[in-house]
N, C-alpha and C positions, 0 to 999 in steps of 0.2 A: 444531071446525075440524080439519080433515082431517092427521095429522102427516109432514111428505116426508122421502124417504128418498132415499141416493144411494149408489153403488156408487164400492167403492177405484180405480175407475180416472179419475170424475168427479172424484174428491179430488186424485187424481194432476193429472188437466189442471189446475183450477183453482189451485192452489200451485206448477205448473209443474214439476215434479220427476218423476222417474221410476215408474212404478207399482211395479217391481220394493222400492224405496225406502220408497215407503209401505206395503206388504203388511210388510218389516221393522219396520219403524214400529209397525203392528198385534198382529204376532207377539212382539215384546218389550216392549211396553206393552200388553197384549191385558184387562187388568184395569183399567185410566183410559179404555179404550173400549168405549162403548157398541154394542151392534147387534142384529139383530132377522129372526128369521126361521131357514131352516134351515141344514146346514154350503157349504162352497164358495162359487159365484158366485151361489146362491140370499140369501145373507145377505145383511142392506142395515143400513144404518147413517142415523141421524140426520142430517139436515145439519148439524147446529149441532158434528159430529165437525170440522168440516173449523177449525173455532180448534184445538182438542186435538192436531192433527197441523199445524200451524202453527207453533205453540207447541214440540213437540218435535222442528222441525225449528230454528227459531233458537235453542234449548238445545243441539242440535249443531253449527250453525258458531259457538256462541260459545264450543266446546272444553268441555262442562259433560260432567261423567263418568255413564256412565248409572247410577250411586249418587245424582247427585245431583238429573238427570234423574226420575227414581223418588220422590223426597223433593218436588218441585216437585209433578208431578202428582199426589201424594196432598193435597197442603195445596191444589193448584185441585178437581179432579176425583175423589169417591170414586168406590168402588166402586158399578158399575152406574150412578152417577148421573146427570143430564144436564149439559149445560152450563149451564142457565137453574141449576140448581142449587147450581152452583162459583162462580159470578159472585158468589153474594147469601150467601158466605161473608161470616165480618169480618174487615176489614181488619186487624185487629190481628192475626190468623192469619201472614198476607202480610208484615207489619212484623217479625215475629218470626223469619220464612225470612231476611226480608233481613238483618236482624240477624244473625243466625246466620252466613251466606254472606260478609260483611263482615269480622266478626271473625275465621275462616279466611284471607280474603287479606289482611288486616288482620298475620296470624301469619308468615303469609309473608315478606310486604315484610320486616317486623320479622325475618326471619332474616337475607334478601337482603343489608338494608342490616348487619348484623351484620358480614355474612363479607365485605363492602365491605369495612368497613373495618378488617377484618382483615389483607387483603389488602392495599391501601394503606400500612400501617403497615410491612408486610413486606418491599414494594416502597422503601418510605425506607430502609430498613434494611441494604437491596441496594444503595441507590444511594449511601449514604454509607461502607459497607465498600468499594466501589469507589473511590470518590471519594478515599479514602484508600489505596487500593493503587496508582492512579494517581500521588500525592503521594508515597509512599516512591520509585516507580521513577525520578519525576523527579529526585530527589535523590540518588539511588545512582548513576542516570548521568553527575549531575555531578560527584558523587564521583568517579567513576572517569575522566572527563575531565580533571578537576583534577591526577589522581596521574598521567594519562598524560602531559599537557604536561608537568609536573613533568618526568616521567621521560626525556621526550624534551629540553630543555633541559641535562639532565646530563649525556644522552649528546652530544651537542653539546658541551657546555663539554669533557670528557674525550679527544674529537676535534682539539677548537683546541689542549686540552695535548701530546697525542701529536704534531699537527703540529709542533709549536713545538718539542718536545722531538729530533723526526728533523731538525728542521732543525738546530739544535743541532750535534747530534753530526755531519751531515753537513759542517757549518763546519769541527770538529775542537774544538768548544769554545775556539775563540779570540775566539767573539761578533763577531765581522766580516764579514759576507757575502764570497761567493770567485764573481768573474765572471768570463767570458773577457778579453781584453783588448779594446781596440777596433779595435786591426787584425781580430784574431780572427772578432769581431762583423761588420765591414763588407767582409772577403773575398766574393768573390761563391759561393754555395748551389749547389753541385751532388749530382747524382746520378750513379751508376755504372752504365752497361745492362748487360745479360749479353755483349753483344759486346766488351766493354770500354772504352766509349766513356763520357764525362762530356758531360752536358747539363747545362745552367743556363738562367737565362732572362736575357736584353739587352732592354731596351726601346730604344726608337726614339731619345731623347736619349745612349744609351750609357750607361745606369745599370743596373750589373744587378745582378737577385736576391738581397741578401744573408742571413745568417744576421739578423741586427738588424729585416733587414724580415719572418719567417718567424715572427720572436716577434710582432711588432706586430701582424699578423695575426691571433696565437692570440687575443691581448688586445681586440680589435676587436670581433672576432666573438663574445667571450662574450654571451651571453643576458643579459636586465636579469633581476635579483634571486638573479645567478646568483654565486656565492661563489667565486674561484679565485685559487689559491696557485700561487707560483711560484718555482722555483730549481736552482740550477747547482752537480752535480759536479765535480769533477774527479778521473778514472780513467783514472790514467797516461797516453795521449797523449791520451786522448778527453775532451770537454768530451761531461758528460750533462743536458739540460734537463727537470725533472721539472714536472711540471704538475697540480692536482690541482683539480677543479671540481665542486661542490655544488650543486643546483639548492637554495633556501629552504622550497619549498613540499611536493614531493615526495619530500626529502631522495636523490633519486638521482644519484650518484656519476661522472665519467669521471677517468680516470686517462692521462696522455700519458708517453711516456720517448723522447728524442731524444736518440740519440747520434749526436756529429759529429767529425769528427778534420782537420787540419791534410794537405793532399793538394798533392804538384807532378805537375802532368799532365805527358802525355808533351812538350805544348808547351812546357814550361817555365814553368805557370801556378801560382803560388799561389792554392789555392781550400780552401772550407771543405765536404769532404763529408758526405754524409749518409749513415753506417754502419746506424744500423736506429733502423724508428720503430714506436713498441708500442702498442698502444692498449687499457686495460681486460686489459694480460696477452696480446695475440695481435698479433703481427706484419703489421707491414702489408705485402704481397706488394708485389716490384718494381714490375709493371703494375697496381698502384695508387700506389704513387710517381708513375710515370712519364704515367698520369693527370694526378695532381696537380698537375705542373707544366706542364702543360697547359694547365690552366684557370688557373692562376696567369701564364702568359703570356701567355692572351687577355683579361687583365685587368688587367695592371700597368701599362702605360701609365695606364690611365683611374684605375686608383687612386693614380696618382703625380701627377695635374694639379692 
């Protein structure tokens, strides 16, 4: 029977791959292939070559290194031999490659999973020094919250004593509060313009303005949660109302100082005026007074109903 022969580029169509590929193929396994005839495109080859380049084409997509490629085709295909020849090897050859190739990736895994779980171990080991740096900070900042209320509580209590204590001494240490009188109080509030003129404010029933309604107003208008002291000089003619208001939350401070004195207008009026009003340390300018009672008289009717 006649033996056929076919050329690397019928090998190439029939395995669908590039000729360029299989001439590679040839040229580095040129010792597991058989062929017959002279050099070049004269040579021709077996058919039965076309498993042998089959074969080391699925040993390379299946990533096998050409060492081990080379180790495969000597245990299928000796030198020179044909394929009818490799096939009717014994299988016990074949069991022995796999054996072999087995216990390699067998060596493997067996590292892989080593440095697994070395790394694991190292990663707990991370996650519980954190875990616990996380647990100190929480407790240092409560530390430090703790000393701060603290701290802010005493300054507070040392505040109520210093107030308590200017009140005091502003009494004269005779423990008796010192108020205007209540004529004093209920004369009617004026102001002095630069032209020399005194404004007050008269509401519609004939009630006006007094020093009495000027406080009640301070006290009125204080803000809810908001802390305010309050009390009365007296600096030789002048009555001074000192005012002092705390907000709770943001611990920020206003400071008021109203001096008023005993005044007859050129009418012949007894009135109680307003010498100078201080707010936080800075004086409040006339034409901010003079505002003031302003809106204090477009308003006191409806605040007196």
């Amino acid at each position: 029977m006649t033996k056929k022969f076919i050329s690397l580029r019928e090998v190439a169509r029939q395995l669908n791959i590039p000729p360029s590929t299989v001439v590679y193929y040839k040229d580095r396994f040129s010792e597991f292939v058989p062929s017959q005839g002279g050099e070049g495109r004269r040579k021709r080859y077996p058919a039965e070559v076309i498993d042998i380049f089959r074969r080391i084409r699925e040993m390379f997509n299946n990533n096998w290194s050409t060492e081990q490629i080379e180790q495969e085709l000597a245990l299928r295909y000796a030198s020179g031999g044909s394929v009818a020849e490799a096939r009717s090897e014994k299988p016990a050859e074949d069991m022995d490659s796999m054996v072999r190739g087995m216990g390699g990736v067998l060596e493997k895994m067996t590292d892989l999973l080593e440095n697994q779980s070395l790394f694991r171990s190292e990663i707990r080991s991370l996650r519980d020094e954190l875990a616990g740096l996380k647990q100190e900070r929480q407790q240092s900042e409560k530390r430090y919250l703790g000393a701060l209320e603290q701290m802010e509580q005493e300054v507070a209590s040392l505040r109520r004593a210093k107030d308590e204590l200017e009140r005091l001494l502003r009494q004269g240490g005779s423990g008796a509060p010192v108020f205007p009188s209540e004529e004093y109080l209920s004369r009617p509030l004026v102001i002095r313009t630069e032209q020399g003129e005194y404004l007050g404010v008269l509401g519609k029933v004939q009630k006006h303005f007094a020093l009495r309604d000027f406080v009640f107003m301070i006290e009125r208008n204080a803000a809810a949660g908001r802390r305010m002291d309050m009390s009365w000089e007296k600096r030789d003619d002048h009555w001074v109302l000192l005012v002092s208001a705390r907000d709770s939350e943001d611990a920020r401070e206003q400071h008021v100082v109203l001096v008023t004195q005993k005044t007859v207008t050129p009418s012949r009026n007894t009135v109680t005026e307003i010498v100078r009003l201080n707010i936080n340390g800075n004086d409040v300018p006339d034409s901010l007074l003079l505002s003031l009672f302003k809106k204090v008289k477009d308003g006191f009717d409806a605040w007196n109903r």
